[in-house]
PDBQT receptor file of N, H, CA, C and O in Angstrom, charges set to zero:
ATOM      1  N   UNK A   1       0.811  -1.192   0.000  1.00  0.00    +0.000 N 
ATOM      2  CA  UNK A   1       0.000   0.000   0.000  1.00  0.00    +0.000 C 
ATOM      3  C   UNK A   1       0.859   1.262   0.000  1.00  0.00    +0.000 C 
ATOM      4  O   UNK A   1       0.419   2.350  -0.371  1.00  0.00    +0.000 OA
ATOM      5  N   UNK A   2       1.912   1.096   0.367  1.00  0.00    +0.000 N 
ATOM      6  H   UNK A   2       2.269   0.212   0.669  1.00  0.00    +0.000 HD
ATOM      7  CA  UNK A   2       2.555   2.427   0.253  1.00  0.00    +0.000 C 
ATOM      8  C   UNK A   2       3.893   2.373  -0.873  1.00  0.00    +0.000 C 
ATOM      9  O   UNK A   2       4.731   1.471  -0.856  1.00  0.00    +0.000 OA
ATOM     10  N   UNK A   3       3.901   3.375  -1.711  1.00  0.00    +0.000 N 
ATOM     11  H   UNK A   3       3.221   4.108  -1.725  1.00  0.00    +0.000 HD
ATOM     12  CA  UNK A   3       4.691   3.637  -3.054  1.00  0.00    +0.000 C 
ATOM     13  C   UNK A   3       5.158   4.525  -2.764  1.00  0.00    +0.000 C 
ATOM     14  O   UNK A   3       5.045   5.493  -3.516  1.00  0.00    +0.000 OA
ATOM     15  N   UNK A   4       5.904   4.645  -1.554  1.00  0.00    +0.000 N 
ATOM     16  H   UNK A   4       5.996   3.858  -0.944  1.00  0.00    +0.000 HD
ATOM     17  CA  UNK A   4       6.985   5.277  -1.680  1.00  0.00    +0.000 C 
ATOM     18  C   UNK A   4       7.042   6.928  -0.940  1.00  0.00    +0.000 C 
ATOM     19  O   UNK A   4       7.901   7.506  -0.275  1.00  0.00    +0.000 OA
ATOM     20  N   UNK A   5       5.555   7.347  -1.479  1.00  0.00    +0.000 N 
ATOM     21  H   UNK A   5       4.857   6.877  -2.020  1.00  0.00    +0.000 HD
ATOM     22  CA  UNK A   5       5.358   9.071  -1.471  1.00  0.00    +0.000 C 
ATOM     23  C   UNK A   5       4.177   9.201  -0.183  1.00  0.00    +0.000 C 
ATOM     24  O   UNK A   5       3.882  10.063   0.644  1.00  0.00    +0.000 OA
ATOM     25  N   UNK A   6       3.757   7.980  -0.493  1.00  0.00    +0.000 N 
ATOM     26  H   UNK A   6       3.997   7.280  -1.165  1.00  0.00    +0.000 HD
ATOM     27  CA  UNK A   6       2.424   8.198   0.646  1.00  0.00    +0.000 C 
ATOM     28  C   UNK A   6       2.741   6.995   2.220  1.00  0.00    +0.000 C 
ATOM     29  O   UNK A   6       3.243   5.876   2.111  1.00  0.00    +0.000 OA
ATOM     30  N   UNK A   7       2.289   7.630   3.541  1.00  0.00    +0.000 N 
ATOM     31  H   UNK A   7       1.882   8.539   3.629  1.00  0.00    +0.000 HD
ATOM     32  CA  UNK A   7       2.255   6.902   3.841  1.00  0.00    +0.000 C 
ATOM     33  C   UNK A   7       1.183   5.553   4.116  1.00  0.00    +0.000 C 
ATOM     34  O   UNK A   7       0.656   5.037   3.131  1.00  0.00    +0.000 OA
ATOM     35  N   UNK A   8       0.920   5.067   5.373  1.00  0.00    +0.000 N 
ATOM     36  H   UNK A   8       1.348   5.486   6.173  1.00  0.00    +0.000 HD
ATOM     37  CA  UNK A   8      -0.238   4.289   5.674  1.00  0.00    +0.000 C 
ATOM     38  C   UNK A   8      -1.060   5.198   6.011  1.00  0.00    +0.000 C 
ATOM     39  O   UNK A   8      -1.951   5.370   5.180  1.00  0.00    +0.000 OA
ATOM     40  N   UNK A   9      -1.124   6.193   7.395  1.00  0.00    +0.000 N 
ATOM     41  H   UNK A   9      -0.400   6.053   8.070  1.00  0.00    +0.000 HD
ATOM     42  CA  UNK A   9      -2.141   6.764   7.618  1.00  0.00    +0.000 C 
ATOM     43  C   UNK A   9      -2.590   7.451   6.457  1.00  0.00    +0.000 C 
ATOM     44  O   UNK A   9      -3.816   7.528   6.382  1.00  0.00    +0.000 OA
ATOM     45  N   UNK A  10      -1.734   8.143   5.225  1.00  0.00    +0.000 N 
ATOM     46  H   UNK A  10      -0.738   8.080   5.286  1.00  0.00    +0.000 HD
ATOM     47  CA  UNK A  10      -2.450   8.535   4.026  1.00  0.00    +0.000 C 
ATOM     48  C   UNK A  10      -3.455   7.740   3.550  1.00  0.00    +0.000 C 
ATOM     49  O   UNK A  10      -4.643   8.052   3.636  1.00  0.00    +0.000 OA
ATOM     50  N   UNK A  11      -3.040   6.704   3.039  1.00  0.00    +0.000 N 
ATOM     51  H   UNK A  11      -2.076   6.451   2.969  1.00  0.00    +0.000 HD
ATOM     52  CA  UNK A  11      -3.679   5.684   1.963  1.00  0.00    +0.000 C 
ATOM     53  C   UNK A  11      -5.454   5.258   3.036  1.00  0.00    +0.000 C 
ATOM     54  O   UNK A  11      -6.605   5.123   2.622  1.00  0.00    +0.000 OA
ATOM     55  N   UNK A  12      -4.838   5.168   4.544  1.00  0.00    +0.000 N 
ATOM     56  H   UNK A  12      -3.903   5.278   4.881  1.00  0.00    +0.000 HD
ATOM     57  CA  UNK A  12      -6.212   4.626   4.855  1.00  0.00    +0.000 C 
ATOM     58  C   UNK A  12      -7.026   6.084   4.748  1.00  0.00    +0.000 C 
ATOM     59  O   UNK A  12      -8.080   6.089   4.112  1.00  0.00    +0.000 OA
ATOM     60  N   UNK A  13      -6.669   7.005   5.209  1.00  0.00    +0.000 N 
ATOM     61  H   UNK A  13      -5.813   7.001   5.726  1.00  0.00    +0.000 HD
ATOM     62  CA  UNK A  13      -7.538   8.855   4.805  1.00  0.00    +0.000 C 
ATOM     63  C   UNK A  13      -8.350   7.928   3.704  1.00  0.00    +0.000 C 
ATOM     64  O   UNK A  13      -9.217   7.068   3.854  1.00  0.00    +0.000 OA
ATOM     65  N   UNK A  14      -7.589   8.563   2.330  1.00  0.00    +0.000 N 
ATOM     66  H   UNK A  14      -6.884   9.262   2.208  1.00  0.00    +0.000 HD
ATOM     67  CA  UNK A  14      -7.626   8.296   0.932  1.00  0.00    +0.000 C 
ATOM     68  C   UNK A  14      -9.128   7.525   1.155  1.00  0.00    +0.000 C 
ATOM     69  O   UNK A  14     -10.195   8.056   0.847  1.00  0.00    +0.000 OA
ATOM     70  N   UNK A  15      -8.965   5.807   1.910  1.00  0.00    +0.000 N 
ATOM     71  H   UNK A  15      -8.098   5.375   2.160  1.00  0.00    +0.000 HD
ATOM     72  CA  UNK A  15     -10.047   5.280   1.798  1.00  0.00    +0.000 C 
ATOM     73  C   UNK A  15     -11.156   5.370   1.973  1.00  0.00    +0.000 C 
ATOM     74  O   UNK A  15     -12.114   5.132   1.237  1.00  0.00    +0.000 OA
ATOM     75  N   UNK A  16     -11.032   5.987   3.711  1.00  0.00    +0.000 N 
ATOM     76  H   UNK A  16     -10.254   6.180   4.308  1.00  0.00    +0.000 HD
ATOM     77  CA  UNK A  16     -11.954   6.425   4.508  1.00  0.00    +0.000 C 
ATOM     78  C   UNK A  16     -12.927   7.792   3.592  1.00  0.00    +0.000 C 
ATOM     79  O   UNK A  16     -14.102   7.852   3.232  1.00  0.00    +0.000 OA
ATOM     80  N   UNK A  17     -12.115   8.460   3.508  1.00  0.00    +0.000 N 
ATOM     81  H   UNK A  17     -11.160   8.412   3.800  1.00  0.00    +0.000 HD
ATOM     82  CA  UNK A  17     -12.677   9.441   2.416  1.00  0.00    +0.000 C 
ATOM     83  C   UNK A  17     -13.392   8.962   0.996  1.00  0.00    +0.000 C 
ATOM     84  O   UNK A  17     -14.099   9.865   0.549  1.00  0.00    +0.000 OA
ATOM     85  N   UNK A  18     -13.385   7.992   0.334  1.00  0.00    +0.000 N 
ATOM     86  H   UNK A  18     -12.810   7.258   0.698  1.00  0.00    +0.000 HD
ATOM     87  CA  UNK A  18     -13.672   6.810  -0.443  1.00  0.00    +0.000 C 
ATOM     88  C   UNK A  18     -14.870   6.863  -0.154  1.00  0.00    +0.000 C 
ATOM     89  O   UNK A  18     -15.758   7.442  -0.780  1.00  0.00    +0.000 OA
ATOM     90  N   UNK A  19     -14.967   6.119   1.034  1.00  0.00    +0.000 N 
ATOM     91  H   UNK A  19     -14.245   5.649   1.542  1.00  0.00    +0.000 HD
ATOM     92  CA  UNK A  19     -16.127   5.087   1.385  1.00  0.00    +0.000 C 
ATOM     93  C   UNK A  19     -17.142   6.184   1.703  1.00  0.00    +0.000 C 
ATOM     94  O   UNK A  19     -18.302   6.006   1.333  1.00  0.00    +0.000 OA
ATOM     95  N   UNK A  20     -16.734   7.567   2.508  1.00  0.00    +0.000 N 
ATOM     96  H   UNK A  20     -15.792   7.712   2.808  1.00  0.00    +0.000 HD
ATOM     97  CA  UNK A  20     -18.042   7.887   2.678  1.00  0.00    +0.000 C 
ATOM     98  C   UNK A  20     -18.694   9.035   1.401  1.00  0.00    +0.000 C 
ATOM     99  O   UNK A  20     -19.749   9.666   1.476  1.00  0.00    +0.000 OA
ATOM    100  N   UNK A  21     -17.586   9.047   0.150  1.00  0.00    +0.000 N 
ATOM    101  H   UNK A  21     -16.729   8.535   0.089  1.00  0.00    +0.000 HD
ATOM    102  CA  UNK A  21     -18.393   9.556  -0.897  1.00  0.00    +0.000 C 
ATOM    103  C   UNK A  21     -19.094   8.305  -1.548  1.00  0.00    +0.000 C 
ATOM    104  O   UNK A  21     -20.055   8.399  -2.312  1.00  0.00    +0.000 OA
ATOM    105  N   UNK A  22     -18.629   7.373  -1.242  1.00  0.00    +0.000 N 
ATOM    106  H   UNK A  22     -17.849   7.297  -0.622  1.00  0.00    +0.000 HD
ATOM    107  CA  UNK A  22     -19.845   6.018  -1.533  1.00  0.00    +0.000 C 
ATOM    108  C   UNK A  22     -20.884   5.683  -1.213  1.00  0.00    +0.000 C 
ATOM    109  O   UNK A  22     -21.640   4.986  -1.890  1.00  0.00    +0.000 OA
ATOM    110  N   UNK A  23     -21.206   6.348   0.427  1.00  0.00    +0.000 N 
ATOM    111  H   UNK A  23     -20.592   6.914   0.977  1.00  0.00    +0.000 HD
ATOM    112  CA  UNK A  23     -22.159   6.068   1.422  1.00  0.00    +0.000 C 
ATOM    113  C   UNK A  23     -22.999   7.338   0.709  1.00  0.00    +0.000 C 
ATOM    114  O   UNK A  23     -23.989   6.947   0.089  1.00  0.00    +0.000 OA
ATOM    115  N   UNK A  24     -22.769   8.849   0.688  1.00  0.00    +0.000 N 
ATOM    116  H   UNK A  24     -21.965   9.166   1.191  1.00  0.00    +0.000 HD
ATOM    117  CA  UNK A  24     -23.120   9.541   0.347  1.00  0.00    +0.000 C 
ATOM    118  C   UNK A  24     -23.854   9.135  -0.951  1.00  0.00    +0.000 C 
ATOM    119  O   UNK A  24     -25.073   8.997  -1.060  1.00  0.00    +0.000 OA
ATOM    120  N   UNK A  25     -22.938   8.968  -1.904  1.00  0.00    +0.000 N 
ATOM    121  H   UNK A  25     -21.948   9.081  -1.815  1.00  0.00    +0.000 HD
ATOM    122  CA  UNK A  25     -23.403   8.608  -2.990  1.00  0.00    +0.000 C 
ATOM    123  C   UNK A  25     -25.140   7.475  -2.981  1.00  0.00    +0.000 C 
ATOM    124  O   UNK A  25     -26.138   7.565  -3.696  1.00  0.00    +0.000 OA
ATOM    125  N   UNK A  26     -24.867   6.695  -2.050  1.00  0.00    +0.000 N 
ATOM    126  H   UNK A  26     -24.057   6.622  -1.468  1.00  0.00    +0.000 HD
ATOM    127  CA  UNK A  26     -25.663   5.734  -1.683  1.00  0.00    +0.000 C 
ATOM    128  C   UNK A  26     -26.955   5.930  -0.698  1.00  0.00    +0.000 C 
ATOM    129  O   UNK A  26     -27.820   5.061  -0.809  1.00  0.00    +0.000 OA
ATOM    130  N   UNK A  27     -27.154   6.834   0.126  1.00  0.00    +0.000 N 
ATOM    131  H   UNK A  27     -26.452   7.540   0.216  1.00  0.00    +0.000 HD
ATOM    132  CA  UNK A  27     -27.995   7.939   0.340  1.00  0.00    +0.000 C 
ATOM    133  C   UNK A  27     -28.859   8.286  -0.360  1.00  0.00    +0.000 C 
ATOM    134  O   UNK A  27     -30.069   8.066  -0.401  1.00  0.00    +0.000 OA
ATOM    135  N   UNK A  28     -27.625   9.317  -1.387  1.00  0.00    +0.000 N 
ATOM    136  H   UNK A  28     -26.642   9.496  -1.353  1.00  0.00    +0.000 HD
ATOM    137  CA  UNK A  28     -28.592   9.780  -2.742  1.00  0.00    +0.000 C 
ATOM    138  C   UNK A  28     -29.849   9.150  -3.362  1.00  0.00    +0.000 C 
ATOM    139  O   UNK A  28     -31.039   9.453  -3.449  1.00  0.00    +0.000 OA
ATOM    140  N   UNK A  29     -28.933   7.983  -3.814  1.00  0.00    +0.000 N 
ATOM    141  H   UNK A  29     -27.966   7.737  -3.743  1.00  0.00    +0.000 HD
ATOM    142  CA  UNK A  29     -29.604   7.056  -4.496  1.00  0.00    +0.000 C 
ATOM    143  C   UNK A  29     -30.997   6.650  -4.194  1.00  0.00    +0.000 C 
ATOM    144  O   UNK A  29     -31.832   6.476  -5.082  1.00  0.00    +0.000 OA
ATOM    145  N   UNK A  30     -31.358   6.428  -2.299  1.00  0.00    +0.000 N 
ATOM    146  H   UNK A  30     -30.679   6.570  -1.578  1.00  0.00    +0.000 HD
ATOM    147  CA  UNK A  30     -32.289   5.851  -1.681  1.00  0.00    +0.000 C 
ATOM    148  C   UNK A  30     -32.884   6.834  -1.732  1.00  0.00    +0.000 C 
ATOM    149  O   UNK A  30     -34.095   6.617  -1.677  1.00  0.00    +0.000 OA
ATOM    150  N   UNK A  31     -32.457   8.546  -1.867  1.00  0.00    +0.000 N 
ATOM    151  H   UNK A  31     -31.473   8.722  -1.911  1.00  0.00    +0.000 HD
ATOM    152  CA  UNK A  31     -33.581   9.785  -1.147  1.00  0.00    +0.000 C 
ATOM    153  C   UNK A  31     -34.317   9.655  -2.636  1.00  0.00    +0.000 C 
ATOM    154  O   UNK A  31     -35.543   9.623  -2.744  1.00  0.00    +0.000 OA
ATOM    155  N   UNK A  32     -33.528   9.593  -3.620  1.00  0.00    +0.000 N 
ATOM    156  H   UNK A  32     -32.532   9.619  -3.532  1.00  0.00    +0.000 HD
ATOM    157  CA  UNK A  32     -34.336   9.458  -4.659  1.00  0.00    +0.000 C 
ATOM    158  C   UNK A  32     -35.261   8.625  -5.464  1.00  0.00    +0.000 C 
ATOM    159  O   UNK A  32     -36.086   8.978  -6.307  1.00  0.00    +0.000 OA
ATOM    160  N   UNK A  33     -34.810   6.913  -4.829  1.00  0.00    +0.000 N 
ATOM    161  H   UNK A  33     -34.140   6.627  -4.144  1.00  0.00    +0.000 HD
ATOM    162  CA  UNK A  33     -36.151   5.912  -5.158  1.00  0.00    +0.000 C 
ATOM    163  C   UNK A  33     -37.251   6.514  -4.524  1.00  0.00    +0.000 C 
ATOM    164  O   UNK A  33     -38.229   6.919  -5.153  1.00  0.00    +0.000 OA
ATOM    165  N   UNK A  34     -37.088   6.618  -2.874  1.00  0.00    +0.000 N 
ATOM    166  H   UNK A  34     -36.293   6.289  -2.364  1.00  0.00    +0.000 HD
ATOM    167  CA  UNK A  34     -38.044   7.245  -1.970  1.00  0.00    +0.000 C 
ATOM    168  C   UNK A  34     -38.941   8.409  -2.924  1.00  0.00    +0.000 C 
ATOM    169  O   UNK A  34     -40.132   8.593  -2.673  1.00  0.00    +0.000 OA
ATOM    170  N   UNK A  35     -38.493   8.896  -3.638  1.00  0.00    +0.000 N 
ATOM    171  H   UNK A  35     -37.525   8.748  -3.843  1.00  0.00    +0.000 HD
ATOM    172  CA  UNK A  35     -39.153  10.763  -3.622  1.00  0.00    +0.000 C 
ATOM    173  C   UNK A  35     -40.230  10.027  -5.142  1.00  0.00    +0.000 C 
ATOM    174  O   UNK A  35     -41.447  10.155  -5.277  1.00  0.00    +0.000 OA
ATOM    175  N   UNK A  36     -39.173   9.220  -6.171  1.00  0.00    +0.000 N 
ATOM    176  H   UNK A  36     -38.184   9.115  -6.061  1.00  0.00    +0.000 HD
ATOM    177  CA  UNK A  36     -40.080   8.408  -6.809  1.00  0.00    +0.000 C 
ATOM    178  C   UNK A  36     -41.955   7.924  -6.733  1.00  0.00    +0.000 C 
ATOM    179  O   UNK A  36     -42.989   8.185  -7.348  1.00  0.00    +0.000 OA
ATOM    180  N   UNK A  37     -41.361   6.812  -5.184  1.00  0.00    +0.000 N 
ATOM    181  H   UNK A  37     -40.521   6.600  -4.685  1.00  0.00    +0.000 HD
ATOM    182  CA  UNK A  37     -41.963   6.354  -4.685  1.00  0.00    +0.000 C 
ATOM    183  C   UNK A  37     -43.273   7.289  -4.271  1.00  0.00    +0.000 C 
ATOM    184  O   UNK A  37     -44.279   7.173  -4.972  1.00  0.00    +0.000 OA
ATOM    185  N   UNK A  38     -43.286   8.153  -3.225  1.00  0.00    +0.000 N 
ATOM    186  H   UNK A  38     -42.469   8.248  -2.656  1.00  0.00    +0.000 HD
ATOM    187  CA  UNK A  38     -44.351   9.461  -2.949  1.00  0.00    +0.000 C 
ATOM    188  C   UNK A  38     -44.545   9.871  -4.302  1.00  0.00    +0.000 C 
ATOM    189  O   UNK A  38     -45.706   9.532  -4.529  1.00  0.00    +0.000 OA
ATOM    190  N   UNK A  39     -44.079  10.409  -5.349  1.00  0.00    +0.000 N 
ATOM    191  H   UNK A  39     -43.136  10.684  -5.165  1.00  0.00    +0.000 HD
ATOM    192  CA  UNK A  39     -44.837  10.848  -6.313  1.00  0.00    +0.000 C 
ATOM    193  C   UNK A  39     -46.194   9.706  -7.063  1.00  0.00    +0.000 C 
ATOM    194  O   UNK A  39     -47.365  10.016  -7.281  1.00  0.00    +0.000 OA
ATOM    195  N   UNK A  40     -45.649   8.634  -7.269  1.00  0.00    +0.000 N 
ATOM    196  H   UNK A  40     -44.698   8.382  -7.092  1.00  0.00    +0.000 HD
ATOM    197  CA  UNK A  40     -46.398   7.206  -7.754  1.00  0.00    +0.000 C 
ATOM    198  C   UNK A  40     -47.576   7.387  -6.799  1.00  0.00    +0.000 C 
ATOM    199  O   UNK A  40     -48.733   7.381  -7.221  1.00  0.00    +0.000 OA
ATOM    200  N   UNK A  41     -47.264   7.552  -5.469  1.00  0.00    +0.000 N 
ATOM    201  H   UNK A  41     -46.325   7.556  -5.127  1.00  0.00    +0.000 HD
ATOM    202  CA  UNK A  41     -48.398   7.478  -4.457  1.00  0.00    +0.000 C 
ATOM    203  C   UNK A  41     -49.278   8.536  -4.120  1.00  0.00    +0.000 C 
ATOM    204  O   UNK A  41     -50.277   8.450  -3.405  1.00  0.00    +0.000 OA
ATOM    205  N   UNK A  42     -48.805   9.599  -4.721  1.00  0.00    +0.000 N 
ATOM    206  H   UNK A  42     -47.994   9.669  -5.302  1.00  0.00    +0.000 HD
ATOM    207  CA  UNK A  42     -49.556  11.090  -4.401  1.00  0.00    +0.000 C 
ATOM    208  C   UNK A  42     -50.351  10.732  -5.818  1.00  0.00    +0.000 C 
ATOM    209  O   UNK A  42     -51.562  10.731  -6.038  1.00  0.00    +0.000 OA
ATOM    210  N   UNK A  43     -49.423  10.480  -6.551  1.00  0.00    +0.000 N 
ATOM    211  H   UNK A  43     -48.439  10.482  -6.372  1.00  0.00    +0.000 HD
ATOM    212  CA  UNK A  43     -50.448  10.327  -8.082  1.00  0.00    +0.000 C 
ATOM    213  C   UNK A  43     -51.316   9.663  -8.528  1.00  0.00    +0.000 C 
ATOM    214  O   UNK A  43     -51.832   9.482  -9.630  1.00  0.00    +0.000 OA
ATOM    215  N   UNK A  44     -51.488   9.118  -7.004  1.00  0.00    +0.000 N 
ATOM    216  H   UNK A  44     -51.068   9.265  -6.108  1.00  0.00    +0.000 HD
ATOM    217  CA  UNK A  44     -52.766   7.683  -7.184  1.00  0.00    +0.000 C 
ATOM    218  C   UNK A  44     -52.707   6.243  -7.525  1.00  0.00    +0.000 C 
ATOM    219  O   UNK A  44     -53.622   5.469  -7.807  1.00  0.00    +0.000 OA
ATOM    220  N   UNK A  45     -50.927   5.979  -7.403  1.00  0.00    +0.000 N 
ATOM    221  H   UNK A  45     -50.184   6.608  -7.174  1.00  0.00    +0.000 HD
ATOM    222  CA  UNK A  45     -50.692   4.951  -7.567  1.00  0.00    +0.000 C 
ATOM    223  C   UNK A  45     -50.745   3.939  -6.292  1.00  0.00    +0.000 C 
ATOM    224  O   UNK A  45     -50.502   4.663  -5.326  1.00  0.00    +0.000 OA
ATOM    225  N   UNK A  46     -50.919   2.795  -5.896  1.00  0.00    +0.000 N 
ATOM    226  H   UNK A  46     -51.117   2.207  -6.680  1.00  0.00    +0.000 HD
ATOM    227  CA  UNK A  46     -50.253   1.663  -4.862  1.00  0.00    +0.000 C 
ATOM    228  C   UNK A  46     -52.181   2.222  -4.201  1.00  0.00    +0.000 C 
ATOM    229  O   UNK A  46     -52.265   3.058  -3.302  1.00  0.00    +0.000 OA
ATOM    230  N   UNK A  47     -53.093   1.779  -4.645  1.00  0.00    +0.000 N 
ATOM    231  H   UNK A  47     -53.025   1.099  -5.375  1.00  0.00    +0.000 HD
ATOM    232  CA  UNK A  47     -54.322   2.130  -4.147  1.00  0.00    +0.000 C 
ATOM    233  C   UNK A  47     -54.440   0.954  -2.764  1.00  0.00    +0.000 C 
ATOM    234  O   UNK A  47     -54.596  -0.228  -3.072  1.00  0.00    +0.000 OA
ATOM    235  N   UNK A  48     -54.402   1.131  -2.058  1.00  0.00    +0.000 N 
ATOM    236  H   UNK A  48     -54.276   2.091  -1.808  1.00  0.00    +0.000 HD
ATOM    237  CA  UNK A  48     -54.493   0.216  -0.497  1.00  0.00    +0.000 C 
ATOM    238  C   UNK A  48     -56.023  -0.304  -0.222  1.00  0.00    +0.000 C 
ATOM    239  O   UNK A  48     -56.283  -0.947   0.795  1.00  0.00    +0.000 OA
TER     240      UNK A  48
């Protein structure tokens, strides 16, 4: 993991920083099936 220029605590940053534009990213994703979802249902869809 380390080449020379970076160390360990870098490379794990690097990751850590990674993962939570992934999580973020992954968030997104759910706020927006969700908002989907309420429109389908405001629009009279999923009749109960």
């Amino acid at each position: 993991m380390d080449n020379g220029t970076n160390t360990y605590v870098e490379v794990l940053k690097a990751q850590e920083d990674l993962l939570k534009a992934q999580l973020s990213e992954t968030e997104n994703h759910i706020l927006g099936i969700q908002a989907l979802i309420n429109l389908y249902t405001a629009l009279g869809g999923c009749q109960r």
